[in-house]
N, C-alpha and C positions, 0 to 999 in steps of 0.2 A: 436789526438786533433780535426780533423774535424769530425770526429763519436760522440765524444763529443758536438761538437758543434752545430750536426747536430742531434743528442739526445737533447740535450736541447731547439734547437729551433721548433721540435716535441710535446715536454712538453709546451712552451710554448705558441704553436698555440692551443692545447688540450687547455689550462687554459684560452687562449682566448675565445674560444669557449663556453666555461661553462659559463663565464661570460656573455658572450651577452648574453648567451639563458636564463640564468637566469634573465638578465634587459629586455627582451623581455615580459617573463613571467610577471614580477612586470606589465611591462607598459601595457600591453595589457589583461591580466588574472586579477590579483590582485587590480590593480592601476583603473581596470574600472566597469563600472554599467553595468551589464548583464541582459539579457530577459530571464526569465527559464517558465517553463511550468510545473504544474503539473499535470499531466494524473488521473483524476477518472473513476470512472464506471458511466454510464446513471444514470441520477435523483442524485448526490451526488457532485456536483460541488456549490452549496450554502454551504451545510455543507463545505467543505474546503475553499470557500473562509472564512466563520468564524473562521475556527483553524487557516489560517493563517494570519488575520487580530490580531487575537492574541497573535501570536509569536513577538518577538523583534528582527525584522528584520533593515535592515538597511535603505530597502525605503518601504515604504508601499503602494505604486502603486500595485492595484491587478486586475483583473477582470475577471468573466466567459468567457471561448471561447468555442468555440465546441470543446469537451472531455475531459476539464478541465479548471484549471483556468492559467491566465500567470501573470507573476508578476514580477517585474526588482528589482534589488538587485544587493549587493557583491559577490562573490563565494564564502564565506563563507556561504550567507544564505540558499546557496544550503544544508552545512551540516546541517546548524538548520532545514531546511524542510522535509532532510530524516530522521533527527533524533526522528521528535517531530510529524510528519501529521499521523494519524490514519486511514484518507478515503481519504490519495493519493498511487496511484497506482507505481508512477516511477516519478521522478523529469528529467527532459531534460534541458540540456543549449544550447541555442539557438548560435552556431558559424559564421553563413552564410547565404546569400542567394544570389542564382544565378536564371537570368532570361537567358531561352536557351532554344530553339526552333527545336534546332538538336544536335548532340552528338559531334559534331566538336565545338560549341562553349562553350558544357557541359564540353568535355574535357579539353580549353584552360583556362576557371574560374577555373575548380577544380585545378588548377597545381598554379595558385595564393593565395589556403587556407593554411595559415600555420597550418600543422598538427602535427608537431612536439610540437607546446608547449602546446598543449590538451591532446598530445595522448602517451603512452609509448612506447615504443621501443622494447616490449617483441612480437608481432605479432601484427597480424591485424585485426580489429575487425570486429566484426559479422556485418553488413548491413540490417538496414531493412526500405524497400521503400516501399510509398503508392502514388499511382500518379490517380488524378482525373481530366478528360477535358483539358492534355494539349494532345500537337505534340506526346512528350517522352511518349511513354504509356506501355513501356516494363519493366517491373521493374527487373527482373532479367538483364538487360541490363546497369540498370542505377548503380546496386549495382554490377558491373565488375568494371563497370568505376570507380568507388568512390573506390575499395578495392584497383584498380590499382594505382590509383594518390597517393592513399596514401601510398602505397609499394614503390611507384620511391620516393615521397618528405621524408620516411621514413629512404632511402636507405637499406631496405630491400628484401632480395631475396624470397625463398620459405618458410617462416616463416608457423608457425602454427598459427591458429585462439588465439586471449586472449581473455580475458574477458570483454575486453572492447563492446560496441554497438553504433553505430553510426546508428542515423534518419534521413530519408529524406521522406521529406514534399512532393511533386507537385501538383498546382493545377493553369491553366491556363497559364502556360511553366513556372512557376515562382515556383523553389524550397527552401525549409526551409533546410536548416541543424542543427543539433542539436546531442550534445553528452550526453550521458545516466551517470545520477550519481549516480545512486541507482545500479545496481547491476540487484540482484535478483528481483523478483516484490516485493512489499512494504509490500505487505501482510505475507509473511515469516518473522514471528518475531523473529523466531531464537527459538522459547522456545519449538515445536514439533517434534520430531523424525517422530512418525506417525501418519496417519489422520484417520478418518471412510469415510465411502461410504457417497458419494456428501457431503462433507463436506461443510460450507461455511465460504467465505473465510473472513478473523482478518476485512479489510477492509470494508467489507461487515457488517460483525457483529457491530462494532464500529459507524457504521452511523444507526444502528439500535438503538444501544444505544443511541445513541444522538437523535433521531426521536423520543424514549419514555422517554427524558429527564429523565434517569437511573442519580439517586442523591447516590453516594455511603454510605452516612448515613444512608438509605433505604437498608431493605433486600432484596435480588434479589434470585431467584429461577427458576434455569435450569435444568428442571428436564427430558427433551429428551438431552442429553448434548453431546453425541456421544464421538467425542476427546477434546470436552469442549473450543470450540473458545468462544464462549459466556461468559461462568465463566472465561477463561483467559482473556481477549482486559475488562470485569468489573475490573476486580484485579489489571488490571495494570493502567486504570483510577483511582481505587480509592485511589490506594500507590503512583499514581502521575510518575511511572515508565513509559519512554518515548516512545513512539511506537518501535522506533528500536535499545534499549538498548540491547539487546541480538544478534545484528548480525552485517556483517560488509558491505561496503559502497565501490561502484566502484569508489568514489572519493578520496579513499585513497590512490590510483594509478596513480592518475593521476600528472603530472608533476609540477602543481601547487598547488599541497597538500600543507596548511598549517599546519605542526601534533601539534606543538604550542598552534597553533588557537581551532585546534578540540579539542585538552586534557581541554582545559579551556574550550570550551562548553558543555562536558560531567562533566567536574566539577560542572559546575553552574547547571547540569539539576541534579546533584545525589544529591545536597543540598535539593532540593525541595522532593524528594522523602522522603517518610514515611508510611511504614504501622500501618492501625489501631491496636489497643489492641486485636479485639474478632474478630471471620469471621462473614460479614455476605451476603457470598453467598454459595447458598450451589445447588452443582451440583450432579444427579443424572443420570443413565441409567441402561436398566435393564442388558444389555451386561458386565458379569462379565471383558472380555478383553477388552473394552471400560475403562470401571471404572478404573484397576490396571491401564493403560498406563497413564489416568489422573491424578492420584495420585502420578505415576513418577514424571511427570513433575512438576506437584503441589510442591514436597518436593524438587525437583532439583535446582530448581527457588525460593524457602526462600518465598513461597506463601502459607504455610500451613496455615496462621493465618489468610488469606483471605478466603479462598475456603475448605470448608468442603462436601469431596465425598463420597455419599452413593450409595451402587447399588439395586434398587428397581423398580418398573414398573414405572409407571407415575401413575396410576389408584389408586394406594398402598400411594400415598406420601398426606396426612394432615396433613398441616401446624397448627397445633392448637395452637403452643407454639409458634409462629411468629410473631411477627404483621404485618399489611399489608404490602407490597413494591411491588415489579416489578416481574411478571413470566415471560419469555420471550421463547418462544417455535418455533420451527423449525423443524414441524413433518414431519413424512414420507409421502410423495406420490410421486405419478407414480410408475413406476414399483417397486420402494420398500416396497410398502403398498399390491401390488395384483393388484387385480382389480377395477374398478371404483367403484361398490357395498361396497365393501370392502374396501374404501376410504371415501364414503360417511356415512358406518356405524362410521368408525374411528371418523372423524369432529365428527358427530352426539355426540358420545359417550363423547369425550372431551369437547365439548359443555357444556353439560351435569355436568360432574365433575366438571368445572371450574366453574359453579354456585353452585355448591352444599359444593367445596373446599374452593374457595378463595372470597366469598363474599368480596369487598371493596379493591380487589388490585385492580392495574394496569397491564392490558395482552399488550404485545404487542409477536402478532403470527405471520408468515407465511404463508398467502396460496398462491395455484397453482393458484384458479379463484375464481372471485369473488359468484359465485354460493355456493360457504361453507359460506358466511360468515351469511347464512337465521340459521345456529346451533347454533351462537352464538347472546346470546336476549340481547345486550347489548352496549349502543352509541360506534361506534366507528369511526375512523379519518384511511381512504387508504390514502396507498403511492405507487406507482408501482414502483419496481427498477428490474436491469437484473442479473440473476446467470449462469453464465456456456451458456449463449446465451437463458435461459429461464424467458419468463417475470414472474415475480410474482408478488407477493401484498401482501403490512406489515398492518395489520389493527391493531391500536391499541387505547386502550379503558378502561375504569374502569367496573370490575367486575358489574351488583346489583347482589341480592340474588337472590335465587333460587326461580322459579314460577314470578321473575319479568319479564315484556317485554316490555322494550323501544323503539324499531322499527320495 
């Protein structure tokens, strides 16, 4: 009888448990307005504050910081923001912040963060610390401390790493904490197995588009298309399909997952979705195994009715049967072109075509330096943004004819 007794009142310290940490979660998770952050790349933090001034979020408080934008909300807006941002990189929610001058009183705050209603139970998550002009300026040091506190508040022993990612901020002994809800970085939309060489990346591409105001009743033509980020992040603007419909979200893991919540917002985003009747983008490259992988993915994804793949040079493609829209191009240089010679012939040459080809589109191109852009005789509008830690330049501009020169 007292094994029984002593079983039952086991069971119901367990079911106590569950409960508070569930009314913990409501009260403090759920129940409250949060500071989230979303990470862009340099020069595209306007474009997202615009996509997310457009989502229907719950508070619309937004603004630029340094490396993106921050904006308070539900924790649900977190999933609308991974689901729907095209030029953010990683969404963060902001958990904490501790002011701490030495690692005795970094220790003593972090053992007051409850970690347990953020975080899972399965390991501990990855750590990554950025500390500028304080005391603490050892960052493998700070991310001991943080994996520890949260191993003892965990009650976990020698677990394995999850997947979770925990951030820390420092900058003048005053740290940010913050937990990563995206996962993978934002730019893996889920729809590629494989890439081409320096690929660039869905995020990237997508603030391109929007930089050459790409109207999907407009034909677009990507005719260096490699593994076709371009012709994919246009297809999935134009059928209205939400940046991260094809992949999944570190916040599905997390203790305060509402799946509820998420199924009805992936509802309401699949009502809006629609592809048009006829393609009209149409990607091209001369790399026979570039073209098959694109075409995979093209028929994979129910995108054949957008994106029609042909494999042909660039030099080879007149558009005669088209009417004007958007070329959008991302050619090869440095060492994938050769030499500098052999780069400058290339511009040259392209130059050249695109007045002879597309009199009266819209280009919006790629270059390395602004010194290419004396091949191309026709107004255009720089933007400088960064790839892979290299600065480039998007110059884009309306076609004239050939033998014209505007600047």
């Amino acid at each position: 009888m007292r094994v029984i007794c002593k079983g039952l009142k086991i069971i119901i310290t367990e079911k106590t448990n569950t409960t508070s940490a569930i009314k913990r979660i409501r009260r403090h998770i759920r129940g409250q307005t949060h500071t989230f952050f979303a990470a862009t790349a340099p020069g595209f933090e306007s474009l997202c504050l615009d996509e997310l001034s457009a989502l229907p979020l719950s508070i619309k408080e937004a603004k630029i910081t340094d490396g993106g934008v921050e904006f308070s909300g539900r924790v649900w807006d977190a999933y609308l923001t991974n689901l729907h941002l095209r030029t953010a990189n990683r969404i963060l929610m902001r958990i904490g912040e501790i002011t701490a001058s030495n690692f005795h009183r970094l220790k003593k705050k972090l053992a007051e963060l409850p970690w347990e209603i953020y975080l899972p139970t399965d390991g501990i998550p990855d750590v990554n610390v950025s500390v500028r002009k304080s005391r603490l300026w050892h960052s493998d040091a700070i991310a001991d401390i943080v994996r520890k506190s949260i191993r003892n508040r965990l009650g976990i022993s020698d677990s394995p790493l999850s997947s979770q990612q925990i951030f820390v901020r420092g900058i003048n002994d005053h740290f940010l904490f913050s937990i990563d809800t995206s996962g993978e970085l934002l730019h893996k939309r889920g729809l590629k197995t494989k890439v081409g060489k320096a690929p660039i990346r869905e995020t990237t591409a997508a603030a391109i588009l929007k930089q050459a105001q790409y109207h999907p009743e407009d034909p677009l033509i990507d005719p260096l298309s490699g593994s076709g980020t371009f012709s994919l992040e246009a297809a999935m603007i134009a059928a209205n399909i939400p940046a991260g419909w094809f992949r999944e979200f570190a916040f599905t893991h997390h203790p305060s997952f509402e799946s509820g919540r998420w199924k009805h917002i992936r509802r309401e985003a699949e009502k809006q979705i629609a592809l048009p009747n006829a393609g009209q983008i149409f990607a091209s490259d001369k790399d026979p195994k570039a073209c098959a992988e694109l075409e995979k993915t093209v028929e994979q994804h129910g995108l054949s009715q957008l994106i029609r793949v042909d494999c042909k040079d660039f030099f080879d493609i007149l558009p005669t049967q088209i009417r004007p829209g958007l070329i959008i191009i991302n050619p090869p240089y440095g060492r994938r072109i050769g030499t500098q010679a052999d780069s400058e012939n290339f511009f040259q040459a392209m130059g050249k075509h695109l007045q002879k080809a597309y009199p009266g589109w819209k280009a919006a191109i790629v270059v390395p330096h602004k010194d290419l852009l004396k091949y191309f005789h026709f107004k255009t509008r720089i933007y400088q943004f960064f790839h892979g830690g290299m600065k480039l330049f998007l110059m884009i501009g309306k076609i004239a004819p050939e033998g014209s020169i505007l600047h």
